[in-house]
C-alpha positions in Angstrom: -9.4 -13.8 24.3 -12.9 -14.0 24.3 -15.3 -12.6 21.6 -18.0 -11.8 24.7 -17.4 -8.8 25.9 -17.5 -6.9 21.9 -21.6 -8.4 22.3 -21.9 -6.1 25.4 -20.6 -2.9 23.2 -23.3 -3.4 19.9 -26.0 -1.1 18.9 -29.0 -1.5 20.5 -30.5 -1.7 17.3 -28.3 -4.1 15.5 -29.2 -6.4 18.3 -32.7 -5.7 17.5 -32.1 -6.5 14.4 -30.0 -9.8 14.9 -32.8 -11.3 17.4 -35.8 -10.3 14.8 -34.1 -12.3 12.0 -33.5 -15.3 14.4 -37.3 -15.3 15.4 -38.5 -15.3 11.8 -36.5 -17.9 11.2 -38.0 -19.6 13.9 -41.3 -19.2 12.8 -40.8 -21.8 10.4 -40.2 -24.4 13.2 -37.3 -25.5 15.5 -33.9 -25.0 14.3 -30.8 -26.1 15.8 -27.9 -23.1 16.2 -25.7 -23.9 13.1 -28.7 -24.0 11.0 -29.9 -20.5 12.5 -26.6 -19.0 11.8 -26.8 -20.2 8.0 -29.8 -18.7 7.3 -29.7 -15.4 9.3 -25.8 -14.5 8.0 -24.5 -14.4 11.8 -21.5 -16.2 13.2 -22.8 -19.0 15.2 -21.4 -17.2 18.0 -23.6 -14.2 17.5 -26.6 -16.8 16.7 -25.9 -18.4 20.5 -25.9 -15.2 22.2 -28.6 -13.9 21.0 -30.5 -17.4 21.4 -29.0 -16.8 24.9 -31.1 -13.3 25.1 -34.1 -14.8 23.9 -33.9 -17.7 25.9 -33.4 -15.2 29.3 -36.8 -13.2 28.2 -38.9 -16.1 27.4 -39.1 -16.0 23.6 -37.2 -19.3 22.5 -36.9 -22.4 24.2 -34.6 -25.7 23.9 -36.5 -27.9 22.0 -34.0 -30.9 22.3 -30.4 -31.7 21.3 -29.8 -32.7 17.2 -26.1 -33.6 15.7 -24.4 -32.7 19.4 -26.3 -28.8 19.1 -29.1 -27.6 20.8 -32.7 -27.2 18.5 -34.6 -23.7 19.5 -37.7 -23.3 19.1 -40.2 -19.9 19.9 -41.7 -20.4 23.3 -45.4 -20.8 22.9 -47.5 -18.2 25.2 
């Protein structure tokens, strides 16, 4: 069974919280998910669902495609 639907049920907050520590650690430059995931302490699977958010609302964008996993970067306004 699929780990989706427990996203759907998290604290606003903690969501808050998981995509604020994702975008600072964007602010250093593009990252590709696995390395996101280190340094933020999510599951990759968290990582890529909140890169999914982000991605939806215009803050991150694929930068390109490193080791056979997509690089984010922040979207530039």
């Amino acid at each position: 069974m699929t780990e989706f639907p427990v996203y759907f049920n998290q604290n606003y907050g903690d969501v808050l919280a998981q995509r604020n520590s994702i975008i600072e650690k964007l602010s250093t430059g593009p990252a590709r998910v696995s390395e996101i995931a280190e340094k933020t302490n999510l599951t990759k699977q968290v990582t890529m669902w909140n890169l999914l958010g982000l991605l939806r609302w215009g803050k991150v964008e694929i930068t390109g495609e490193e080791h056979h996993e997509l690089v984010f970067g922040l979207k530039e306004v």
